[in-house]
C-alpha positions in Angstrom: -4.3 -0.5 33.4 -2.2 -2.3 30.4 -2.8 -5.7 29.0 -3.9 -8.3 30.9 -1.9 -12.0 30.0 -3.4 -15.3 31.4 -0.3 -16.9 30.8 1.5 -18.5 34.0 5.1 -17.0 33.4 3.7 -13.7 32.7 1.9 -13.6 35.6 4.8 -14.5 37.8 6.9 -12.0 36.5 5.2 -9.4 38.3 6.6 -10.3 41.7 3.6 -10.5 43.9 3.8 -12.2 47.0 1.0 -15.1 47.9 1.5 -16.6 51.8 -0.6 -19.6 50.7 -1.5 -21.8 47.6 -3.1 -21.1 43.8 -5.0 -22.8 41.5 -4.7 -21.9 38.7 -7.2 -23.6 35.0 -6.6 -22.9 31.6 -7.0 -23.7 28.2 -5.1 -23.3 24.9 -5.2 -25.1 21.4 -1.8 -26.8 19.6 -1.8 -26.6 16.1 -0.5 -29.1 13.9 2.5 -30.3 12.1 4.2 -29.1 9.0 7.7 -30.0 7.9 8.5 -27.4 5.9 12.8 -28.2 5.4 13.4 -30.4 2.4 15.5 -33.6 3.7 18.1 -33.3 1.6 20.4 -36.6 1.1 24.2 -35.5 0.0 28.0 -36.5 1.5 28.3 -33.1 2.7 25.7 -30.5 3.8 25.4 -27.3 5.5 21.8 -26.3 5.5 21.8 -24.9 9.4 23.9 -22.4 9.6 23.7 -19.5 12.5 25.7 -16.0 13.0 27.9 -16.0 15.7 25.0 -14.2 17.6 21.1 -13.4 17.6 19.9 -9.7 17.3 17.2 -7.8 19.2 13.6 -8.4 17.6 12.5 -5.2 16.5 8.5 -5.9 15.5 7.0 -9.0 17.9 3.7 -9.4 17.7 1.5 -7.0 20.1 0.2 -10.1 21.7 -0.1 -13.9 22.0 1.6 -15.1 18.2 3.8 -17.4 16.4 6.0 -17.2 13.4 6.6 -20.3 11.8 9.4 -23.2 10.9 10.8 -21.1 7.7 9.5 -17.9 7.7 11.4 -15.0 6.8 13.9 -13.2 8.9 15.7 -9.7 8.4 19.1 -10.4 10.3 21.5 -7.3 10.7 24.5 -7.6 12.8 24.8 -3.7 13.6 28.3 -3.4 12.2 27.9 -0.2 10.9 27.4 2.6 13.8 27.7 0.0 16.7 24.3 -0.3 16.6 24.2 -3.7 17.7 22.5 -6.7 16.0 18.8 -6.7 14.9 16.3 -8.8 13.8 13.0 -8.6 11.9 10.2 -10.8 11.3 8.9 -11.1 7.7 4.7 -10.8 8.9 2.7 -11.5 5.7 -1.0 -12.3 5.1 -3.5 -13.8 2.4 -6.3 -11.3 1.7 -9.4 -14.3 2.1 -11.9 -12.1 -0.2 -11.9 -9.1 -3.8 -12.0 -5.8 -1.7 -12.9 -2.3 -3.1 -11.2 0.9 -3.9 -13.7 2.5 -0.9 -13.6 -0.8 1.8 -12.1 0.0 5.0 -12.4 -3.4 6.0 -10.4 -6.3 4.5 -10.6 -10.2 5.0 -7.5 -12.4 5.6 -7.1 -15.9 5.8 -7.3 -17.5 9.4 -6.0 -21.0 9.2 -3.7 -21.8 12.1 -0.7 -21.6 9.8 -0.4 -17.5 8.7 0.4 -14.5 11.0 -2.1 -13.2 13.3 -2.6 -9.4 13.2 -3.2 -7.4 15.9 -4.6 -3.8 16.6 -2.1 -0.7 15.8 -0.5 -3.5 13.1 0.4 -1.3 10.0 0.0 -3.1 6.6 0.4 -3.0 2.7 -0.4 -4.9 0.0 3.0 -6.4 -0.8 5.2 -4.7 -3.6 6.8 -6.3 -6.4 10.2 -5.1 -5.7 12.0 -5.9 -2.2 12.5 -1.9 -1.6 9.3 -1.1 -3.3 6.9 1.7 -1.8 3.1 1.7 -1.6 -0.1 3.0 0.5 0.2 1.4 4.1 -2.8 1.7 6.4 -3.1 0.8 10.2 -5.0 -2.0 12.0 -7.8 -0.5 14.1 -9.9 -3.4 14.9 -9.4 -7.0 14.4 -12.5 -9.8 14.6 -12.6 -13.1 14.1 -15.2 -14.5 11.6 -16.4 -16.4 8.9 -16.3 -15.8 5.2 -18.1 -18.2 2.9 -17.6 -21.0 5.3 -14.2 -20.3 6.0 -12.4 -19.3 8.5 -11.1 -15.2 8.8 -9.6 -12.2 10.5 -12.0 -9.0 9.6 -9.5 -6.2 10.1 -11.3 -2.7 10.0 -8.5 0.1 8.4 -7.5 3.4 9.4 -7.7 3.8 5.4 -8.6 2.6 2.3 -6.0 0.4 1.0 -7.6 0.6 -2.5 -8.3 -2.6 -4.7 -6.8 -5.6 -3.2 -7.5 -8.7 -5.0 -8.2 -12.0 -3.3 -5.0 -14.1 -2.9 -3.3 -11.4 -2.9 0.1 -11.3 -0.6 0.0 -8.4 2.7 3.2 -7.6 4.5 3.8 -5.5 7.6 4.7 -1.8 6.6 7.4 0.3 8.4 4.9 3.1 9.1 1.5 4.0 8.0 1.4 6.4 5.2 1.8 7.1 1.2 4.9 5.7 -0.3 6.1 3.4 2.3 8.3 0.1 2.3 7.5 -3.1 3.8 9.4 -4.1 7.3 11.3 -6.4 5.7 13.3 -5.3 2.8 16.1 -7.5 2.8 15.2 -11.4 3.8 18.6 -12.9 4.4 17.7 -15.6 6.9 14.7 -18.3 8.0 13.2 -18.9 11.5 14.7 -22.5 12.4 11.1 -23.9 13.6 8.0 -22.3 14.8 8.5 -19.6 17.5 5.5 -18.7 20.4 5.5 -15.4 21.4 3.7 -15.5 24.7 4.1 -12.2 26.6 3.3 -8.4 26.0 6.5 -6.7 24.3 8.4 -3.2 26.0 10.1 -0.9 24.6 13.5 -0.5 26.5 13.1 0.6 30.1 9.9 -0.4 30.4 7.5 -3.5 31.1 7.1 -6.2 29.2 9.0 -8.3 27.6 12.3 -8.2 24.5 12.7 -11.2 22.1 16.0 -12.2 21.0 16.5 -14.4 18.1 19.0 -16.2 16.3 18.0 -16.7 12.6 19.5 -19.7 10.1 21.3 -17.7 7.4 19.7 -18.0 3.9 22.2 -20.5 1.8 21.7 -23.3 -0.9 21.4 -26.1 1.5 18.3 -24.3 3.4 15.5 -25.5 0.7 11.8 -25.6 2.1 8.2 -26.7 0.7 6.8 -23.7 -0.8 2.8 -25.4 0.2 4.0 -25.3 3.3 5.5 -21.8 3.8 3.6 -18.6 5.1 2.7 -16.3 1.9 5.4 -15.5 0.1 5.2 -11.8 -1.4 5.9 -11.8 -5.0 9.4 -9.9 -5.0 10.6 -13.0 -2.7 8.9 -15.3 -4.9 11.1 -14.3 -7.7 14.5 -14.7 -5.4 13.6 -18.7 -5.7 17.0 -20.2 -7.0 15.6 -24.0 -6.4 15.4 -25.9 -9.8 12.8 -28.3 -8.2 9.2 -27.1 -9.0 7.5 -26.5 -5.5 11.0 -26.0 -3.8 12.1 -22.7 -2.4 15.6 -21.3 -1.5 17.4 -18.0 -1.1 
């Protein structure tokens, strides 16, 4: 039997047929607000701007997710071969505590405001060149816990991932494996506001659901709050064209 969803629409979806009534009780938790967009004052400004159309999502979350108002998108409009128009999601997380060159286990910070992983995820510490290449384990088990008071996802590894320091920035890899580049290699776009992603994922011709996005390009009127951005891996970091200490924009 697949994955089981408690969520309403999901459940719908499958087409049963009830002669009567349903009750139905749940419960779910709203996180907060962040206003990540600098308000910028000007006679003229163009900070929201779209492609004519959205692409496919290539990598949604395995499971009940969000991305958030600014995050990182990977837009590709599938000119080249007909391939039609993608998009990917920048998935990036804070390692919460120092792990060893042996641990197979890593800590990540679990705050209501970065990425949630999920079993079969495949990760690497993030490289200091967009097209850089590194070790990239998978995601075998994933607990929530507490480290030191704080709130945490335990993830146990397929693999050692070698010394990773606390702070340090994780992406989502394109496959597990020696020498391997993040998903995202080319960030040319933001999410517009924060996204739920409430149903299982298919592939193509199968059950579950596809995710279609349309991304706000990156330009010079787009500037956001760095505090209030998801991690930022350090090749990104260095992209920042913003003048404005604590500003960040593409």
């Amino acid at each position: 039997m697949g994955t089981v969803s408690p969520y309403y629409s999901e459940r719908m979806n499958g087409s049963g047929f009830l002669p009567g009534r349903s009750l139905i009780q749940a419960r779910g938790e709203i996180g907060g607000i962040r206003y990540v967009f600098v308000k910028l004052i000007g006679a003229a400004k163009d900070a929201f701007r779209t492609p004519t159309t959205g692409g496919k999502l290539l990598n949604p979350f395995k499971g009940h997710a969000k991305i958030y108002a600014g995050d990182f998108l990977e837009y590709d409009p599938g000119i080249y071969g007909n391939a039609g128009a993608t998009v990917k999601i920048l998935k990036s997380y804070q390692c919460a505590k120092d792990t060893g060159a042996t641990d197979t286990t890593l800590l990540i910070v679990r705050d209501g405001y970065k990425h949630i992983p999920f079993i079969g995820d495949n990760i690497m510490v993030a490289p200091d060149a967009l097209d850089g290449t590194g070790t990239a384990v998978t995601v075998t088990g994933v607990e929530k816990t507490t480290e030191a008071g704080a709130d945490v996802w335990k993830l146990t590894l397929s693999a050692t991932l070698g010394v990773v320091a606390k702070d340090a920035i994780l992406v989502e890899a394109a496959a597990a494996g020696d020498a391997q580049k993040p998903m995202v290699t080319n960030p040319n776009g933001y999410a517009q506001c924060d996204y739920d992603f409430l149903f299982t994922p298919g592939d193509d011709f199968e059950d579950g659901s596809r995710y279609l996005l349309t991304p706000f390009l990156a330009n010079d009127d787009t500037v956001m709050y760095i505090d209030r951005m998801s991690p930022i891996p350090p090749a990104i970091k260095a992209l920042n064209k913003s003048r404005v200490n604590g500003w960040f924009h593409l």
